[in-house]
PDB file of N, H, CA, C and O in Angstrom:
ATOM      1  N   UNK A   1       2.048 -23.606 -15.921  1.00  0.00           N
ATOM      2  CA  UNK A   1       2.073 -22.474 -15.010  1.00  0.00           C
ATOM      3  C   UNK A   1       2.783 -21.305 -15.695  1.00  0.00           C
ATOM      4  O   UNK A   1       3.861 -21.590 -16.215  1.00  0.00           O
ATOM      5  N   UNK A   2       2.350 -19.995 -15.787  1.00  0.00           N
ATOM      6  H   UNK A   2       1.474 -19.764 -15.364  1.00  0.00           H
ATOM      7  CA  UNK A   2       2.388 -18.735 -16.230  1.00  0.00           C
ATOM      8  C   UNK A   2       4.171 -18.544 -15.217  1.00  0.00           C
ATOM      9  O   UNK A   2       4.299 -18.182 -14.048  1.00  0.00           O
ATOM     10  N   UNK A   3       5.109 -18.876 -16.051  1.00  0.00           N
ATOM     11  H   UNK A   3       5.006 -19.170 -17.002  1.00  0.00           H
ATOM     12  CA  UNK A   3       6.541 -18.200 -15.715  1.00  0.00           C
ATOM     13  C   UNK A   3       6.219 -16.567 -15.070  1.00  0.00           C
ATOM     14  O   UNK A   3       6.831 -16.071 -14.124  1.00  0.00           O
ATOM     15  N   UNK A   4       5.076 -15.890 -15.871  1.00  0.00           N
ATOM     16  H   UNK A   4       4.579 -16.293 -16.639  1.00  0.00           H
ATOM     17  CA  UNK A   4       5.330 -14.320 -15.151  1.00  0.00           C
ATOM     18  C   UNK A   4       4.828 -14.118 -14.233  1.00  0.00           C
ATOM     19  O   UNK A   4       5.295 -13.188 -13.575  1.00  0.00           O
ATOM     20  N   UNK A   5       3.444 -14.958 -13.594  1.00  0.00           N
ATOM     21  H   UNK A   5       3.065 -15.713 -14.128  1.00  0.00           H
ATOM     22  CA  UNK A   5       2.428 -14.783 -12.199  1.00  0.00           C
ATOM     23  C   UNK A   5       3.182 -14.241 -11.135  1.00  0.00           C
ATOM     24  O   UNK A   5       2.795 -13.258 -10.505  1.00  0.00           O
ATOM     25  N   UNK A   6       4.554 -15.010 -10.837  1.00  0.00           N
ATOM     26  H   UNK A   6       4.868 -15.809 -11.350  1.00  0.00           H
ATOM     27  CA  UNK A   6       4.914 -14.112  -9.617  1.00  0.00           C
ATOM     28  C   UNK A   6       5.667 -12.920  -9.716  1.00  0.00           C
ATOM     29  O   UNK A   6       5.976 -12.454  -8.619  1.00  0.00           O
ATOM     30  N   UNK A   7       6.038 -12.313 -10.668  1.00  0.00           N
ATOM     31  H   UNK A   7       5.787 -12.691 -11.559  1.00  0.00           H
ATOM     32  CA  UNK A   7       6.661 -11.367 -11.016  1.00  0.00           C
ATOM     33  C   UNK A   7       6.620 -10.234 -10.455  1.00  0.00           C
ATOM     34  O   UNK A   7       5.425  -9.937 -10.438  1.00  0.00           O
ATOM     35  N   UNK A   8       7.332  -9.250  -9.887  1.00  0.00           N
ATOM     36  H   UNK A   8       8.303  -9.491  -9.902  1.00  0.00           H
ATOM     37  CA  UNK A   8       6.529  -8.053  -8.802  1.00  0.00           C
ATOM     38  C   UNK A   8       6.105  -7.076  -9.287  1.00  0.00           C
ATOM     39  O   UNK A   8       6.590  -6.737 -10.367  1.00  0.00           O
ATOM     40  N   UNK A   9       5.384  -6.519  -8.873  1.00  0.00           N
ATOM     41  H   UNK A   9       4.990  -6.794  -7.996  1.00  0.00           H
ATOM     42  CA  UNK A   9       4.532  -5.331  -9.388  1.00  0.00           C
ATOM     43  C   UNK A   9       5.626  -3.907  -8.904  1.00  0.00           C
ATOM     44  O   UNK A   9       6.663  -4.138  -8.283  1.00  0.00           O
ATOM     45  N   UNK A  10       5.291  -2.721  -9.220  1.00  0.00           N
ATOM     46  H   UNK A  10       4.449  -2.534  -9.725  1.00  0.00           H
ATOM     47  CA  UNK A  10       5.953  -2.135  -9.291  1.00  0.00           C
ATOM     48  C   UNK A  10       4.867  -0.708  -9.015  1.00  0.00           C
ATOM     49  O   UNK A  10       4.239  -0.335 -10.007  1.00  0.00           O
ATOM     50  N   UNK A  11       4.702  -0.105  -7.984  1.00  0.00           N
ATOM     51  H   UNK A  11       5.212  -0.408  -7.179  1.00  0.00           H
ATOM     52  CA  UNK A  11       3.995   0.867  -7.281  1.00  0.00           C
ATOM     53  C   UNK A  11       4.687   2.318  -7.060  1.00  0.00           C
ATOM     54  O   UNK A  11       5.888   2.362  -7.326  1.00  0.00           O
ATOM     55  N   UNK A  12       4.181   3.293  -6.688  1.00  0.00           N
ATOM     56  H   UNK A  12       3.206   3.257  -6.472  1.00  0.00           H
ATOM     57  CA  UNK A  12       5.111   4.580  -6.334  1.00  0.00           C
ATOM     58  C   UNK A  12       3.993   5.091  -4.827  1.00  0.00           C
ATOM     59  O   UNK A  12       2.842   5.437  -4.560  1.00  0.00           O
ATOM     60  N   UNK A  13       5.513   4.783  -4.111  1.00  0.00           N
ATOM     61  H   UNK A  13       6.448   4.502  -4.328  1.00  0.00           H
ATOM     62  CA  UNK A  13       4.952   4.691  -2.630  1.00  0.00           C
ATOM     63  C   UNK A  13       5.431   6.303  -1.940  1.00  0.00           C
ATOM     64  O   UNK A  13       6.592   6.504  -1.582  1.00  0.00           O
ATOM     65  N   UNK A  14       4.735   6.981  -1.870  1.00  0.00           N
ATOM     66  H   UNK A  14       3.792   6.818  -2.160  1.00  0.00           H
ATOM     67  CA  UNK A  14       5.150   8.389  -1.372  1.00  0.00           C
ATOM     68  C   UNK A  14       6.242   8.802  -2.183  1.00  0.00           C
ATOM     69  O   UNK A  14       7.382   8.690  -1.734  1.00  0.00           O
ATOM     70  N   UNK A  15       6.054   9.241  -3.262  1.00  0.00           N
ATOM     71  H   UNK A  15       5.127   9.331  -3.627  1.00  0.00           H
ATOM     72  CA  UNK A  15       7.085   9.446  -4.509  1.00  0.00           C
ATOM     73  C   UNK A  15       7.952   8.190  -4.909  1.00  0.00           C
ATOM     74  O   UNK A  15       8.206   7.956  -6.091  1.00  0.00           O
ATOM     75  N   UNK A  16       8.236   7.680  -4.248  1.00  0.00           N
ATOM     76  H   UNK A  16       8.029   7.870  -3.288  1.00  0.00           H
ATOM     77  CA  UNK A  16       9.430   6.357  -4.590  1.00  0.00           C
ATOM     78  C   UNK A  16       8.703   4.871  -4.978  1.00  0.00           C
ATOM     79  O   UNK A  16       7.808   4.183  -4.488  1.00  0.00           O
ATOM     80  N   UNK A  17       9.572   4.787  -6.094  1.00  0.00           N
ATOM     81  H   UNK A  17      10.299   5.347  -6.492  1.00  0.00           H
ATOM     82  CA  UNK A  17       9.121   3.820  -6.773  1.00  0.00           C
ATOM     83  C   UNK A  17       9.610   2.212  -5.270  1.00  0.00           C
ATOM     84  O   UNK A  17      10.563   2.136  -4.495  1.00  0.00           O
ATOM     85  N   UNK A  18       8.325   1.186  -5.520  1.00  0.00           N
ATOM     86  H   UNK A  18       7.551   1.248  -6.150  1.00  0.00           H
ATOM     87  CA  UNK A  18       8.742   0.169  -4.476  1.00  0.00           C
ATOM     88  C   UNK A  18       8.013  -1.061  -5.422  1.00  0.00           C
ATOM     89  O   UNK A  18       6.938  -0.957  -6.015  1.00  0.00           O
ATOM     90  N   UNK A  19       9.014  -2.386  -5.384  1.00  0.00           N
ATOM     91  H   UNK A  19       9.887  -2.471  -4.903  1.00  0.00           H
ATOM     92  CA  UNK A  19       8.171  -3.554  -5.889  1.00  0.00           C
ATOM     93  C   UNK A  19       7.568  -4.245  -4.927  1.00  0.00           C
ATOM     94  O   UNK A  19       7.833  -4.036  -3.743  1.00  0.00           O
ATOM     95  N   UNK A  20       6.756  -5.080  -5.289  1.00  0.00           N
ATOM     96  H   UNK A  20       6.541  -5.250  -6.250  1.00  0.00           H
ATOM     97  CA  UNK A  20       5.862  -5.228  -4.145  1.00  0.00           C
ATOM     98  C   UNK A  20       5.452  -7.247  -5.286  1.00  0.00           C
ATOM     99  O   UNK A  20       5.677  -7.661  -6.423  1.00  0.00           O
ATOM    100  N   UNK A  21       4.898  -7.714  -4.215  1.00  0.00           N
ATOM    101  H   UNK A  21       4.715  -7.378  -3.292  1.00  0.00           H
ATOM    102  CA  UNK A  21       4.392  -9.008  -4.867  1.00  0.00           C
ATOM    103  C   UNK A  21       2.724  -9.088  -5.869  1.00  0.00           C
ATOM    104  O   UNK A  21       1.804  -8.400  -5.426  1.00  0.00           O
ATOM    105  N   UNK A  22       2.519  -9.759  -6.890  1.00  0.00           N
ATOM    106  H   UNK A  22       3.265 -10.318  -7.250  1.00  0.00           H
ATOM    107  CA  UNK A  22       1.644  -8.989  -7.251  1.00  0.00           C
ATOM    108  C   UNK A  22       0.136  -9.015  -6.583  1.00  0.00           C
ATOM    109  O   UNK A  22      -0.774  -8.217  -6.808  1.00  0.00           O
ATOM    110  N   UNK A  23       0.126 -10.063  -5.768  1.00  0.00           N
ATOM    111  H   UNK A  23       0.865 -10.711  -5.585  1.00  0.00           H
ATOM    112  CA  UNK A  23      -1.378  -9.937  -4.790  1.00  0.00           C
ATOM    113  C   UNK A  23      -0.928  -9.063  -3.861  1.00  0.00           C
ATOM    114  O   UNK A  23      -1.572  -9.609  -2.965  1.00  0.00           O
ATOM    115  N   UNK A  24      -0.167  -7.834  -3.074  1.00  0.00           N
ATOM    116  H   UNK A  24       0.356  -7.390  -3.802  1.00  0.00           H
ATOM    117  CA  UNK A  24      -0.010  -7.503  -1.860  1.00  0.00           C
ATOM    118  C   UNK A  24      -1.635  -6.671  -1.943  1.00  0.00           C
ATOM    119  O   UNK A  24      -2.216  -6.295  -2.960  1.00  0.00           O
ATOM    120  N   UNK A  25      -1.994  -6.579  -0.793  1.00  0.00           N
ATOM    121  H   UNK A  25      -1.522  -6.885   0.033  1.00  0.00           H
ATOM    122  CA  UNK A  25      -3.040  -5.760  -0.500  1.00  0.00           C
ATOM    123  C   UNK A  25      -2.637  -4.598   0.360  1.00  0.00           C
ATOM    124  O   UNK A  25      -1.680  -4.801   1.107  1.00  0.00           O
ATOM    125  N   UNK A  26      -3.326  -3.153   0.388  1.00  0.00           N
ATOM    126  H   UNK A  26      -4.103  -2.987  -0.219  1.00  0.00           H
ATOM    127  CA  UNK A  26      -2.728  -2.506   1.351  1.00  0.00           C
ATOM    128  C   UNK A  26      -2.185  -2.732   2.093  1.00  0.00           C
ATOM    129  O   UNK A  26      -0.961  -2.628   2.180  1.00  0.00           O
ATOM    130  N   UNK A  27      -3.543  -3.430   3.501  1.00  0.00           N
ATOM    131  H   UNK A  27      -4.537  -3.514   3.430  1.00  0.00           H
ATOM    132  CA  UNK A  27      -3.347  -3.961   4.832  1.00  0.00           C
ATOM    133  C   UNK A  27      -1.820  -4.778   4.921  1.00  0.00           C
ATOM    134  O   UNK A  27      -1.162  -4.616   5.949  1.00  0.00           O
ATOM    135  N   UNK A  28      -1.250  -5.699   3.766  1.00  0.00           N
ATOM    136  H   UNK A  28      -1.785  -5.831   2.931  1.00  0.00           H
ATOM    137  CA  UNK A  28       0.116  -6.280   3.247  1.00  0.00           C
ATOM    138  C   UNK A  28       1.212  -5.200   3.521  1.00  0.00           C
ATOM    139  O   UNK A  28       1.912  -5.192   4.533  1.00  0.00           O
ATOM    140  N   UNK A  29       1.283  -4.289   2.502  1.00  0.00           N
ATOM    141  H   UNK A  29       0.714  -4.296   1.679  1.00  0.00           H
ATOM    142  CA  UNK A  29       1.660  -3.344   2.445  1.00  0.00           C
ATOM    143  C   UNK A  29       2.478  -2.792   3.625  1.00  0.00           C
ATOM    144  O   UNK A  29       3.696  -2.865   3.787  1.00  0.00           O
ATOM    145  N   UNK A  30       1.336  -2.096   4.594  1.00  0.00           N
ATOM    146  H   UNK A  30       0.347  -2.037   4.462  1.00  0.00           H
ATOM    147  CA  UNK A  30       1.329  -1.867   6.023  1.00  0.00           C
ATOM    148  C   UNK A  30       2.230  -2.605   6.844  1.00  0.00           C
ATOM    149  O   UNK A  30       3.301  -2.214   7.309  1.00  0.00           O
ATOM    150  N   UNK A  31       1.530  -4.018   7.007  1.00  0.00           N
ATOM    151  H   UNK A  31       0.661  -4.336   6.629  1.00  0.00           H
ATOM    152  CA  UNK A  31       2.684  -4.731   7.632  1.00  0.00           C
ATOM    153  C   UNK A  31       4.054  -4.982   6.622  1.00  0.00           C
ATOM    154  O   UNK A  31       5.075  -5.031   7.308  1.00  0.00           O
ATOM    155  N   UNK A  32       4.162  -5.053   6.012  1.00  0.00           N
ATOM    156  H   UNK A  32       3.333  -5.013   5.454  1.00  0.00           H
ATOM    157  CA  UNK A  32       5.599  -4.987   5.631  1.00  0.00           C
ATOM    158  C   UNK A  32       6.437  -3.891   6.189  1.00  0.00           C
ATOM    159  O   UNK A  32       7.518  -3.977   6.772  1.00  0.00           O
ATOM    160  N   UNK A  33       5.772  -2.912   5.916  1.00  0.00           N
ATOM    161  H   UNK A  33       4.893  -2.841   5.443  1.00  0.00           H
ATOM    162  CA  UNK A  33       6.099  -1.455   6.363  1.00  0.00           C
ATOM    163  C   UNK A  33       6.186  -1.365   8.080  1.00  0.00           C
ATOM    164  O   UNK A  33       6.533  -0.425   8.796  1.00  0.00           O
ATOM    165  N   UNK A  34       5.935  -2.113   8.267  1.00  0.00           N
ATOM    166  H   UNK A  34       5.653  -2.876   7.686  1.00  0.00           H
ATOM    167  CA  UNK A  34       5.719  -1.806  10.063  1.00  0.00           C
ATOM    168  C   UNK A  34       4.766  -1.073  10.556  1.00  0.00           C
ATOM    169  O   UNK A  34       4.754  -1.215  11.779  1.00  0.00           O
ATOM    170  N   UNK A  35       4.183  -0.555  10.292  1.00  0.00           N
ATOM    171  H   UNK A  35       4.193  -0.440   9.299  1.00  0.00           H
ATOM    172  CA  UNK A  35       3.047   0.347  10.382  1.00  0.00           C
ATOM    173  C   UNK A  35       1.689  -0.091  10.807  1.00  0.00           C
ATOM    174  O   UNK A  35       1.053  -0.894  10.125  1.00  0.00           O
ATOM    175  N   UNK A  36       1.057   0.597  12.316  1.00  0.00           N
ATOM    176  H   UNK A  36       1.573   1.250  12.870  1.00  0.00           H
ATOM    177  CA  UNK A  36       0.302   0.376  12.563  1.00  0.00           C
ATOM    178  C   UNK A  36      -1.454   1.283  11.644  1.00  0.00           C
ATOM    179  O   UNK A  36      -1.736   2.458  11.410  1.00  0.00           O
ATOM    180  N   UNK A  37      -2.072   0.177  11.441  1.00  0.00           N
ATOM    181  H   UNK A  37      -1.843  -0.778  11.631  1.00  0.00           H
ATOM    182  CA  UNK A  37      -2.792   0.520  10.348  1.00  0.00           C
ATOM    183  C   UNK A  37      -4.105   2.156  11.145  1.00  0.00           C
ATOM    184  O   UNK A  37      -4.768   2.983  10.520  1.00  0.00           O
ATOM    185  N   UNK A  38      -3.937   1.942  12.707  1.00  0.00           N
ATOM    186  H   UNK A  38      -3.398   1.270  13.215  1.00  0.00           H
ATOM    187  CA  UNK A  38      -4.770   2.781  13.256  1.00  0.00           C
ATOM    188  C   UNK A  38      -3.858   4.364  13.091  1.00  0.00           C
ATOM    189  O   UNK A  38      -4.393   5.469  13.001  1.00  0.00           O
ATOM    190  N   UNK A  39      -2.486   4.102  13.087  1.00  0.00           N
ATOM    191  H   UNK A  39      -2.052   3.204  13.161  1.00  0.00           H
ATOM    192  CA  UNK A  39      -1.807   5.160  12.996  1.00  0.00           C
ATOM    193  C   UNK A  39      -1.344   5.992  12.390  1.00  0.00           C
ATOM    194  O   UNK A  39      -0.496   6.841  12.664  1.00  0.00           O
ATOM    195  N   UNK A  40      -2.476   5.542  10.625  1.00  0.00           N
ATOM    196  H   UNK A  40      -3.165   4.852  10.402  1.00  0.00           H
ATOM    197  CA  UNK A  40      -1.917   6.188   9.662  1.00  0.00           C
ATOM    198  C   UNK A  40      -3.115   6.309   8.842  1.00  0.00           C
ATOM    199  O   UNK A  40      -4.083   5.577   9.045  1.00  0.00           O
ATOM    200  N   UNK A  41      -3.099   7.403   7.710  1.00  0.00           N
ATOM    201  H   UNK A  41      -2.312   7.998   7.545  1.00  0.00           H
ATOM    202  CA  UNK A  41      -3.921   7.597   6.433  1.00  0.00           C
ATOM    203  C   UNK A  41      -3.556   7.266   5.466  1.00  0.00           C
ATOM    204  O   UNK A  41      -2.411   7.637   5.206  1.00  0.00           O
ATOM    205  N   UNK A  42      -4.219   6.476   4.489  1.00  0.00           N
ATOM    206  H   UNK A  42      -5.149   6.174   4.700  1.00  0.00           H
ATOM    207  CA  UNK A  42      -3.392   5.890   3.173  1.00  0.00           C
ATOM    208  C   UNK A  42      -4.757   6.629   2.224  1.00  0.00           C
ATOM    209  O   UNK A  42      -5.939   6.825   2.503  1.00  0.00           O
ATOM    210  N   UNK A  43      -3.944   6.897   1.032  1.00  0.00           N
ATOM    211  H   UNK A  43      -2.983   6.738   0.805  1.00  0.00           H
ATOM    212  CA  UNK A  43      -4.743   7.484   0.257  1.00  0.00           C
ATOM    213  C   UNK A  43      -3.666   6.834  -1.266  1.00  0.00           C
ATOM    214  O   UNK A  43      -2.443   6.845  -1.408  1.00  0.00           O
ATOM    215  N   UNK A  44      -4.672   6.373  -2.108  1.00  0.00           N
ATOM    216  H   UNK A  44      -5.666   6.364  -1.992  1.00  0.00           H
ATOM    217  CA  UNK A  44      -4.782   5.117  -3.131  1.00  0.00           C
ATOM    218  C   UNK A  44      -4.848   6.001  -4.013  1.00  0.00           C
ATOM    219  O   UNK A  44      -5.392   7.031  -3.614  1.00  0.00           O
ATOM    220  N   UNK A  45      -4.388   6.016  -5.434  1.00  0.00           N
ATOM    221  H   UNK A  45      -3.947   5.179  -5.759  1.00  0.00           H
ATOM    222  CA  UNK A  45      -4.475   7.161  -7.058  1.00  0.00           C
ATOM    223  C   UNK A  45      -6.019   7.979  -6.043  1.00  0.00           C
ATOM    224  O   UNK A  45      -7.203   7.643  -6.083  1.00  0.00           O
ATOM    225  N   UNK A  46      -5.379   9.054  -5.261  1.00  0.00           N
ATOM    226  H   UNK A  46      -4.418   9.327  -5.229  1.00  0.00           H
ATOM    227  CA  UNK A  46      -5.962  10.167  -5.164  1.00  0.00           C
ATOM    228  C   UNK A  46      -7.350   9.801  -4.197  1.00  0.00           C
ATOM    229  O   UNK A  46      -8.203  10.688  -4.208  1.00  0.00           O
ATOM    230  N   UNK A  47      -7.557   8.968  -3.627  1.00  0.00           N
ATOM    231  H   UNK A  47      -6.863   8.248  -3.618  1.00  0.00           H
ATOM    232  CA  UNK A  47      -8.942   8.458  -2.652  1.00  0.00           C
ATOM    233  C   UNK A  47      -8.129   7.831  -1.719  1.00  0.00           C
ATOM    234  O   UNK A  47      -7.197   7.068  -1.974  1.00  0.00           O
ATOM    235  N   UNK A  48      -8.763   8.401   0.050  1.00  0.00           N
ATOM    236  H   UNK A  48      -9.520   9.020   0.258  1.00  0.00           H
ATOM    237  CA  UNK A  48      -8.462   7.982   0.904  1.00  0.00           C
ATOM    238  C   UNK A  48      -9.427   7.260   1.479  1.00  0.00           C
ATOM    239  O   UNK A  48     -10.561   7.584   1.831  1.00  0.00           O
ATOM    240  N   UNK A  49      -8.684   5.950   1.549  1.00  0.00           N
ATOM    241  H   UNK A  49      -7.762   5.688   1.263  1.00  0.00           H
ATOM    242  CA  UNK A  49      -9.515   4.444   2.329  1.00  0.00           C
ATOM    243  C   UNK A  49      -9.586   4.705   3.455  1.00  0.00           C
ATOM    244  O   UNK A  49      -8.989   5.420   4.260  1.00  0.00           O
ATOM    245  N   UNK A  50     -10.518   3.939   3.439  1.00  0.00           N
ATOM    246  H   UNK A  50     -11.003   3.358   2.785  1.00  0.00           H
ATOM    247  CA  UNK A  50     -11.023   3.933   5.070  1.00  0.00           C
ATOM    248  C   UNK A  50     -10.399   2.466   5.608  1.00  0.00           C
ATOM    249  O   UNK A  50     -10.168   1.510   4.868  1.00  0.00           O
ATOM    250  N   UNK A  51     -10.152   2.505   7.225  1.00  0.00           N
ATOM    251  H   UNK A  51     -10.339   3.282   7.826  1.00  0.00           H
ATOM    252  CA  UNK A  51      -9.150   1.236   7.400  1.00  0.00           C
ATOM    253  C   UNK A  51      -9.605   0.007   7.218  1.00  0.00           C
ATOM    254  O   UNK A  51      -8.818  -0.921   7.032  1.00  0.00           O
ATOM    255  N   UNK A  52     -11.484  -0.245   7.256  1.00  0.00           N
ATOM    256  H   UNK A  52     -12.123   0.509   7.407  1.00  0.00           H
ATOM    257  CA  UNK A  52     -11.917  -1.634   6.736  1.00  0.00           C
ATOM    258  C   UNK A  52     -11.736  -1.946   5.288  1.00  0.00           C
ATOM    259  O   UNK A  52     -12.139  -3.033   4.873  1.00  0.00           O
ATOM    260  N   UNK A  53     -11.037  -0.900   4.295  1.00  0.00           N
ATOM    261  H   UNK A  53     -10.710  -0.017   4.631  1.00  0.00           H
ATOM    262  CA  UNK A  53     -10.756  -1.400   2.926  1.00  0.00           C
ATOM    263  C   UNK A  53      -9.276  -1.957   2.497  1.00  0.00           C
ATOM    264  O   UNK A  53      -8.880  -2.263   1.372  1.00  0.00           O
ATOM    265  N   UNK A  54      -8.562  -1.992   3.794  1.00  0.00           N
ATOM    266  H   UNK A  54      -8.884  -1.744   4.707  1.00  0.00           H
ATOM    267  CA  UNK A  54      -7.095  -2.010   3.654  1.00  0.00           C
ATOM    268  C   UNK A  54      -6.432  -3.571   3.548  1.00  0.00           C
ATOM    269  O   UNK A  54      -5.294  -3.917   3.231  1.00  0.00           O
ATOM    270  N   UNK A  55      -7.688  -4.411   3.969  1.00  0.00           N
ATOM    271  H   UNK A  55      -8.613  -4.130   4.226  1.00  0.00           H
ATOM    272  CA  UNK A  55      -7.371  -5.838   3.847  1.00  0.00           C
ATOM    273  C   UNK A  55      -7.947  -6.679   1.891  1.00  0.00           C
ATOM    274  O   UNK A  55      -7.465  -7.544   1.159  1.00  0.00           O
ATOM    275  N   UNK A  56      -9.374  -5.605   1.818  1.00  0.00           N
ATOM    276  H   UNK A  56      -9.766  -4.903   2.413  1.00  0.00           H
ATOM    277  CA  UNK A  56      -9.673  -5.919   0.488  1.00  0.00           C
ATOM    278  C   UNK A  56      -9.084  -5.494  -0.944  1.00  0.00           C
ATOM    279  O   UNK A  56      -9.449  -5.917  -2.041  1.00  0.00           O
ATOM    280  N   UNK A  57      -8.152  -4.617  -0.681  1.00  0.00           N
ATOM    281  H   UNK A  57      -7.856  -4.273   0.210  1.00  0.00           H
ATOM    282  CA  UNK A  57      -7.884  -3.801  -2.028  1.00  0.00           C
ATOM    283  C   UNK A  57      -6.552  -4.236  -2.124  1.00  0.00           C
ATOM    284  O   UNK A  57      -5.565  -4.173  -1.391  1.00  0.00           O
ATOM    285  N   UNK A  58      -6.748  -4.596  -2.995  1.00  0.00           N
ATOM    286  H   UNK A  58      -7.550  -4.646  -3.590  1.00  0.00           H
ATOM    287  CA  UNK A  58      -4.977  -5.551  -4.053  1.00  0.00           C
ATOM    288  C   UNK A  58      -4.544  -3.925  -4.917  1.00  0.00           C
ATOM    289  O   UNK A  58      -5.200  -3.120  -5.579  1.00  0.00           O
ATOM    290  N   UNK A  59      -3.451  -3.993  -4.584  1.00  0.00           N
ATOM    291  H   UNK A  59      -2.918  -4.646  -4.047  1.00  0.00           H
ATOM    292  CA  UNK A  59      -2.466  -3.057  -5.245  1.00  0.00           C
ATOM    293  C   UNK A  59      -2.290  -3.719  -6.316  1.00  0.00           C
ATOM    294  O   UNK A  59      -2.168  -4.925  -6.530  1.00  0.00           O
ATOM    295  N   UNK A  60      -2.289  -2.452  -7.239  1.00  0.00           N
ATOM    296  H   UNK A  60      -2.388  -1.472  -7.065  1.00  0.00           H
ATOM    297  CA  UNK A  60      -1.840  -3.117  -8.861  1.00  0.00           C
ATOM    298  C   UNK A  60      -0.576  -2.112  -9.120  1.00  0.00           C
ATOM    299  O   UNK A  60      -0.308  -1.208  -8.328  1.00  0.00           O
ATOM    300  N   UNK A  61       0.172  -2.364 -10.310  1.00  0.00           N
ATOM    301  H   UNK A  61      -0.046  -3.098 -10.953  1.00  0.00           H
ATOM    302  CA  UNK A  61       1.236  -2.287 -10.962  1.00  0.00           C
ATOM    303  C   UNK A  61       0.553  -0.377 -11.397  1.00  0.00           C
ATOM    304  O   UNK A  61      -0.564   0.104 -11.588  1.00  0.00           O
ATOM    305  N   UNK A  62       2.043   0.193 -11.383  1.00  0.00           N
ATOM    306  H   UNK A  62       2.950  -0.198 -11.228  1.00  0.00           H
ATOM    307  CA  UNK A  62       1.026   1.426 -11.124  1.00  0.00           C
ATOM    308  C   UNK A  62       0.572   2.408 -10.436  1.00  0.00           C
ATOM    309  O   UNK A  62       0.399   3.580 -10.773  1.00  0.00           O
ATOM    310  N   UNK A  63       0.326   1.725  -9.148  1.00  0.00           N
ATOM    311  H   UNK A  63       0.467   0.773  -8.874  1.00  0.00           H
ATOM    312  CA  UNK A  63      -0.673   2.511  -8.345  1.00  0.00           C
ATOM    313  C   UNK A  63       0.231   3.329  -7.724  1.00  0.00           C
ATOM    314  O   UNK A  63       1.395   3.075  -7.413  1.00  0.00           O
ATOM    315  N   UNK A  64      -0.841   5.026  -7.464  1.00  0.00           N
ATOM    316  H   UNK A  64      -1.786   5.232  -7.717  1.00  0.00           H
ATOM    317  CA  UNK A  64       0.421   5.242  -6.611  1.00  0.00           C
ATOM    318  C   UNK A  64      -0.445   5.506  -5.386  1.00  0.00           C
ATOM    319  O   UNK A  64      -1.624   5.827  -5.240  1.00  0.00           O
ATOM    320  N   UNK A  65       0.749   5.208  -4.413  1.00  0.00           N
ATOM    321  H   UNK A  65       1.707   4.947  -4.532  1.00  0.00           H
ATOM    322  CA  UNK A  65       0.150   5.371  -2.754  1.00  0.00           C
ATOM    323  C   UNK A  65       0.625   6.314  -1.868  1.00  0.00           C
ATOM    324  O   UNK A  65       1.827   6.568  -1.949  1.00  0.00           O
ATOM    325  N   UNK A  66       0.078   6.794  -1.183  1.00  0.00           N
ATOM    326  H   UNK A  66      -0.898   6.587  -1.117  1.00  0.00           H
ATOM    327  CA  UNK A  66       0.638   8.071  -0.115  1.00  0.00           C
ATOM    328  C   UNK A  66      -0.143   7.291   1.187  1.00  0.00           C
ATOM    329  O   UNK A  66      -1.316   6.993   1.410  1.00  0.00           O
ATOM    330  N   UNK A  67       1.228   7.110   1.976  1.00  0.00           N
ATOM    331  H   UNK A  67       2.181   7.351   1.795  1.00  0.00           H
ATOM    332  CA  UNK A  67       0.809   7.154   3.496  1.00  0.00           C
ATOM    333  C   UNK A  67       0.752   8.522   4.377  1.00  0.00           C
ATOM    334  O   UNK A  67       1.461   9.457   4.004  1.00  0.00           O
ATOM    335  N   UNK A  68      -0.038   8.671   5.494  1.00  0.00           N
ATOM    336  H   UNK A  68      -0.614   7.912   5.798  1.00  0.00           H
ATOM    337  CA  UNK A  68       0.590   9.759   6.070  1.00  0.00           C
ATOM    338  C   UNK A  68       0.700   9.411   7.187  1.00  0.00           C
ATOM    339  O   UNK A  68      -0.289   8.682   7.258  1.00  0.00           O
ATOM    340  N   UNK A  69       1.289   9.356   8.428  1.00  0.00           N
ATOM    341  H   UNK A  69       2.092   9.948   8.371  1.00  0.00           H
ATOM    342  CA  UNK A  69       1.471   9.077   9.891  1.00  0.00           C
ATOM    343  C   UNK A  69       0.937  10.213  10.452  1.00  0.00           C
ATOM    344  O   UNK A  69       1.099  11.351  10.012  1.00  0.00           O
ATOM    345  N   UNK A  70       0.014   9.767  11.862  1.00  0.00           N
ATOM    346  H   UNK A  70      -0.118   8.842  12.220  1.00  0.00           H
ATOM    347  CA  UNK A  70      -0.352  10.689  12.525  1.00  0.00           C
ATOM    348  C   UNK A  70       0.804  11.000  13.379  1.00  0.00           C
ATOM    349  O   UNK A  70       1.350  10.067  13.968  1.00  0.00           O
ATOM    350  N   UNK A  71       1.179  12.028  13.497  1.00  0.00           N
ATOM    351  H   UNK A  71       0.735  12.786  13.018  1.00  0.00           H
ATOM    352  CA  UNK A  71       2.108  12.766  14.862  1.00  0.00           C
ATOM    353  C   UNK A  71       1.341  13.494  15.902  1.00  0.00           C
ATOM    354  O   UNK A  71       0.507  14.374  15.687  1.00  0.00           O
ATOM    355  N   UNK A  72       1.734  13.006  17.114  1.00  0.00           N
ATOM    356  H   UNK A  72       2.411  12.291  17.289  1.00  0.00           H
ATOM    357  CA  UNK A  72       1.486  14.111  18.616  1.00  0.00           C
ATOM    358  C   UNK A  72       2.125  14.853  18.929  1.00  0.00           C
ATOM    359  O   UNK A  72       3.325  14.911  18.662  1.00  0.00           O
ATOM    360  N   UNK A  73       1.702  15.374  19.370  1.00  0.00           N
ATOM    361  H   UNK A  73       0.727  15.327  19.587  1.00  0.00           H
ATOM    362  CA  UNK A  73       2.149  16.494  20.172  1.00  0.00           C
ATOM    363  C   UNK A  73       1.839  17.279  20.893  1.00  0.00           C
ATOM    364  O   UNK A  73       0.616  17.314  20.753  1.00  0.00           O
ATOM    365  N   UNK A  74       2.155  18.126  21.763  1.00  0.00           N
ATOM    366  H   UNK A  74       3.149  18.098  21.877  1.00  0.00           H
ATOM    367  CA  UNK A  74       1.520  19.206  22.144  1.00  0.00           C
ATOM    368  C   UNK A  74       2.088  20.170  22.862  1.00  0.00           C
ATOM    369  O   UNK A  74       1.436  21.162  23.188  1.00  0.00           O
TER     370      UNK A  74
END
C-alpha cells in the first residue's frame, strides 16, 4: 500500500489555501463546509458548475475554488 494515497491535497478555497482529503468531491466539500448546495455558486479554475456536477467532480491538488452564497434581501 502507497504510504502517500492518503495524503491531503491542498486547494485555494476563495483565496485561502485549505487541505482537503484527496478523493473530496465538491458536493464533499460543501458539506464539510455546511453549506447548502441550492444556496450557493461554485465556480472550479474559472467554470461555474452546475449543481448536478457537484457530486461527480473530485477536487485535485491545485484547484482553485470560489464559492459564492446567495443573499436576500429586500
Amino acid at each position: 500500500m502507497d504510504a502517500n494515497a492518503a495524503d491531503p491535497i491542498v486547494v485555494r478555497l476563495n483565496g485561502r489555501e485549505r487541505s482537503l482529503a484527496p478523493d473530496t468531491s465538491v458536493g464533499g466539500l460543501l458539506a464539510q463546509l455546511g453549506l447548502d448546495p441550492a444556496a450557493v455558486v461554485v465556480e472550479l479554475d474559472g467554470d461555474i458548475l452546475e449543481r448536478d456536477q457537484h457530486a461527480q467532480i473530485t477536487l485535485r491538488a491545485g484547484a482553485q475554488v470560489e464559492i459564492v452564497h446567495f443573499v436576500g434581501g429586500g
